[in-house]
Each structure stands twice: as structure tokens, then as C-alpha cells.
N, C-alpha and C positions, 0 to 999 in steps of 0.2 A: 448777645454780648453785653455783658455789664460794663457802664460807662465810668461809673465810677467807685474806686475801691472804697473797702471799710478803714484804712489805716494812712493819716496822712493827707495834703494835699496834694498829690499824685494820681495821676489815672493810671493806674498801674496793670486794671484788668486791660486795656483796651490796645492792649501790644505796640505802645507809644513809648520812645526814648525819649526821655526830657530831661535826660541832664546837660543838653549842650544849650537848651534854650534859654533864653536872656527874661527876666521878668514880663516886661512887654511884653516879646512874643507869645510868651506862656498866658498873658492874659486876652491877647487876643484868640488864642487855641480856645481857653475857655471860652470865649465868651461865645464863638461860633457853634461851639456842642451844643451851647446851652439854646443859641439860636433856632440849630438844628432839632434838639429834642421841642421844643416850643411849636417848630411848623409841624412835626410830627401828631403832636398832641393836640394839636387845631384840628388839625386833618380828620383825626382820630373824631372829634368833638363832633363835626359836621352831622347834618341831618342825611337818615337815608336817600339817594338819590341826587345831593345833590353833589357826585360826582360824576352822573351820570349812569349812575345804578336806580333803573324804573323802579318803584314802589308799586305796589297789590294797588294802592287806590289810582296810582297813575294808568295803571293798568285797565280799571273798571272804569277810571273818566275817558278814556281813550276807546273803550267799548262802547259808552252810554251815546259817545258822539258819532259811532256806524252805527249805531240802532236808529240815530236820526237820520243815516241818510241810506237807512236801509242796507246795509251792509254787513247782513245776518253772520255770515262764516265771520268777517273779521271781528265782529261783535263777538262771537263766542269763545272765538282763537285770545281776544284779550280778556276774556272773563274770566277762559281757563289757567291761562298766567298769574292772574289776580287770585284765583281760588292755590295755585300752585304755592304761591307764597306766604297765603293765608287763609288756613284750609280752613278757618270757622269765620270769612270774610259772609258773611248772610248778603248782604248786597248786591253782591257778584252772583250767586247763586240763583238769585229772583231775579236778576235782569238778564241772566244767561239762559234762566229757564222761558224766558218775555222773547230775545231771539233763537229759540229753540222753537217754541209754537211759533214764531214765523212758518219756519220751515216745516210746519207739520210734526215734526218731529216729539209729538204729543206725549209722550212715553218718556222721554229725555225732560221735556219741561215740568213732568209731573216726580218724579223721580228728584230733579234739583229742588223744587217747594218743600219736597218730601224732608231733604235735609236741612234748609234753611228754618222748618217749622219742628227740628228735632233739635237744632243750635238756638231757635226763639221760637217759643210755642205762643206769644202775644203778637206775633208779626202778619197784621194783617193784609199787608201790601203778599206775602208769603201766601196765604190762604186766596188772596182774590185772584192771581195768578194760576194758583193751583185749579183754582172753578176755570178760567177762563180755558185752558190746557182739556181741562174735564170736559166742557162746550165742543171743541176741538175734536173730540172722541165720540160726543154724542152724547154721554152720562151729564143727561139733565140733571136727576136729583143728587149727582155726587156734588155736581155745580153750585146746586140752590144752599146746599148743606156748607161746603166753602162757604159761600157769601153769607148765609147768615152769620159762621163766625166771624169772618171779617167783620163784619157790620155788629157785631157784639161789641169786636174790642173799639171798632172806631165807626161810632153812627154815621161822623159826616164824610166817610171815604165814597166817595160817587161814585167810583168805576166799580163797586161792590154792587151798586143798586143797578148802576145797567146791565152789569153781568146776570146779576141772578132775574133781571125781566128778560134778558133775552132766554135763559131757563124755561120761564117763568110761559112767553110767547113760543119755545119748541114744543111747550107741552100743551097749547091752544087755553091757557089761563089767560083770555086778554086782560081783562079786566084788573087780574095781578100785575100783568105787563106791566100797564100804561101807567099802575099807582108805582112803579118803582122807576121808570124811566120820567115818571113825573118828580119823582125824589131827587132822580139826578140833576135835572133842570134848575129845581130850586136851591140846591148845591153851588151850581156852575150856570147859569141863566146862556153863556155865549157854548156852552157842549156840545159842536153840531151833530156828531153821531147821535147824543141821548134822543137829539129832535129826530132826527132820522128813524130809528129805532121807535118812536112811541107813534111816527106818520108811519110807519110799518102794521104795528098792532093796531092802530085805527084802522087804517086800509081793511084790516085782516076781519074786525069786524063791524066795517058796512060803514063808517063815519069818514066818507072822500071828502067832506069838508074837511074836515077836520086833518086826516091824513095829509091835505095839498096844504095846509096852514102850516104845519109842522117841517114839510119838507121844505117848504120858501124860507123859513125862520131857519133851517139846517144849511139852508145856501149862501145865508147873510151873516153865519156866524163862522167861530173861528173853528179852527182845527183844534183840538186840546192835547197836553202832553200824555205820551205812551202810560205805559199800565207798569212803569218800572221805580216808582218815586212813593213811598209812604204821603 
């Protein structure tokens, strides 16, 4: 409904009588339209969400925080919302594919890197997932081959170097292991998995000093964030 005609000072589209109305009133009529149209066009202005309509990325911040408390199904149920709204959201995709290998669900997590690395083929957080997924299955060298490109496009990405050593240790390379979980280290010096992980490949071949050094230093350090953050 048009508010106001082409012809005259009259509203003449909006099926109002004004000819009984007195100056005054008539300018208070206008000025309430005009009020009227103003909150409309505010409203209109507003950022998505913030009437209460979730946004893709509220969506993926709301998964990212049941990935931390383990909360696989609800994690993917909001990645999938996120990816719903924004089907070339790459974010969502690699952290949906990160609570998908939770659950074993190794085929799903490999399938979502799959399109995340066909929407950004330099996305290496994409590719270290996709290894990790790969690990999951067993396919060492599909694993090794992710992380090296990972580790192409981004040298100092750490969870790429303990990825492709633990590869690296399924396939009894200790000596690869321990230099790539030693990479990690010097990355991330508090990484307690990567100590873990390299007191593993000692253990593995024959160095218990050195394995029980690694694991005490894996005790005293911190937890590191999940495998879902570039």
C-alpha cells in the first residue's frame, strides 16, 4: 500500500478522508506515518539476528562450544544449521567434519574436508583434518600426504606435524615420528599430546628414559585447543 500519492498534499492512495481534518490534526496524522515508516525502515536496517533470527556463524559459535564439552551430535546438529544457511561457510564444514571423527564417523568427516578443500583449496586446517579422519581409517599414507600439504601452505601449523608423526609411528618410521612430534614441541613447547605422542615413539624404540621424560613433561603441561581453528 502506497502511502503517499503523486499529486498534491493528500494521502490519497492510503484510503484516508481528510477533508474533515483541521491543519493540526492533519499534521499530527503526518507526522505519525512518517514516525511509523522511520521504525519500520530501522527495523528493516537492523543486522541479521539481531531480532532474534540465529546467523550461520551463531550457529558454528554455538557448535565450536559442544565440541568443547564434547557434545558431538549437538556440535554437528549446529554446524549443519550453519552450513544450511551458508552452504559455502568452510568453517562449519571442518569443524563438523572435527565432531564427526569424534564419532568415528570417518567417511562423514572425510567427505566434509572434501568440500571445504573444493570451496578453499589453500585451507590447511581443511587438509589436517582430512589426515586426521584418514588416521581414523587407517590410511597412513593418505594421512602423511594431507599433512604435508598442510604443512606446505602453513609450516608452523603443529597439529599437521603431529598428525603426519603419528602416520609416520603407524607405519614404525620412529625416527620420522619423533622429528615431527619434535616440530610440534617447538611450535607449542606446553602441547601435552605432542609429549605424549613422541614418549610413545621413544617407548617404541627402546629409549624408557627418554619415553618417561616425555610423559612427565605431558603431565605438567596443558591441554591444547581441538584440531578445528586455522
Amino acid at each position: 500500500m502506497r502511502l503517499w500519492g503523486n499529486r498534491g498534499s493528500g494521502m490519497i492512495n492510503a484510503g484516508i478522508d481528510l477533508a474533515g481534518l483541521g491543519g493540526a490534526e492533519l499534521g499530527v496524522m503526518k507526522l505519525s506515518v512518517f514516525l511509523g515508516v522511520a521504525v519500520l525502515l530501522a527495523t528493516l536496517a537492523l543486522p541479521s539476528g539481531a531480532l532474534g533470527q540465529q546467523t550461520a556463524e551463531d550457529f558454528e559459535k554455538s557448535g565450536r562450544a559442544k565440541i568443547n564439552n564434547r557434545d558431538w551430535d549437538g556440535a554437528i546438529a549446529d554446524f549443519t544449521k550453519a552450513i544450511e544457511l551458508n552452504p559455502k561457510y568452510i568453517t562449519a564444514y571442518v569443524t563438523r567434519a572435527y565432531a564427526k571423527d569424534a564419532k568415528s564417523d570417518f567417511d562423514g568427516a572425510i567427505a566434509d574436508c572434501n568440500r571445504a578443500i573444493k570451496l578453499n583449496p589453500k585451507s590447511a586446517l581443511a587438509y589436517n583434518n582430512r589426515a586426521y579422519a584418514k588416521l581414523g581409517k587407517g590410511d597412513r599414507d593418505g594421512a602423511i600426504t594431507d599433512c604435508n600439504r598442510a604443512i606446505e601452505l602453513d609450516p608452523k601449523y603443529g597439529f599437521a606435524y603431529d598428525n603426519r608423526g603419528r602416520a609416520k609411528l603407524g607405519k614404525g618410521d620412529l625416527d620420522g615420528a619423533i622429528a615431527d612430534f619434535t616440530r610440534t614441541i617447538a611450535l607449542n613447547p606446553k602441547c601435552a599430546f605432542a609429549y605424549k605422542d613422541r614418549g610413545n615413539a621413544k617407548k617404541a624404540k627402546g629409549d624408557q628414559a627418554g619415553a618417561d621424560a616425555d610423559f612427565t613433561q605431558a603431565e605438567n603441561s596443558e591441554n591444547t585447543p581441538d584440531q578445528t581453528h586455522d
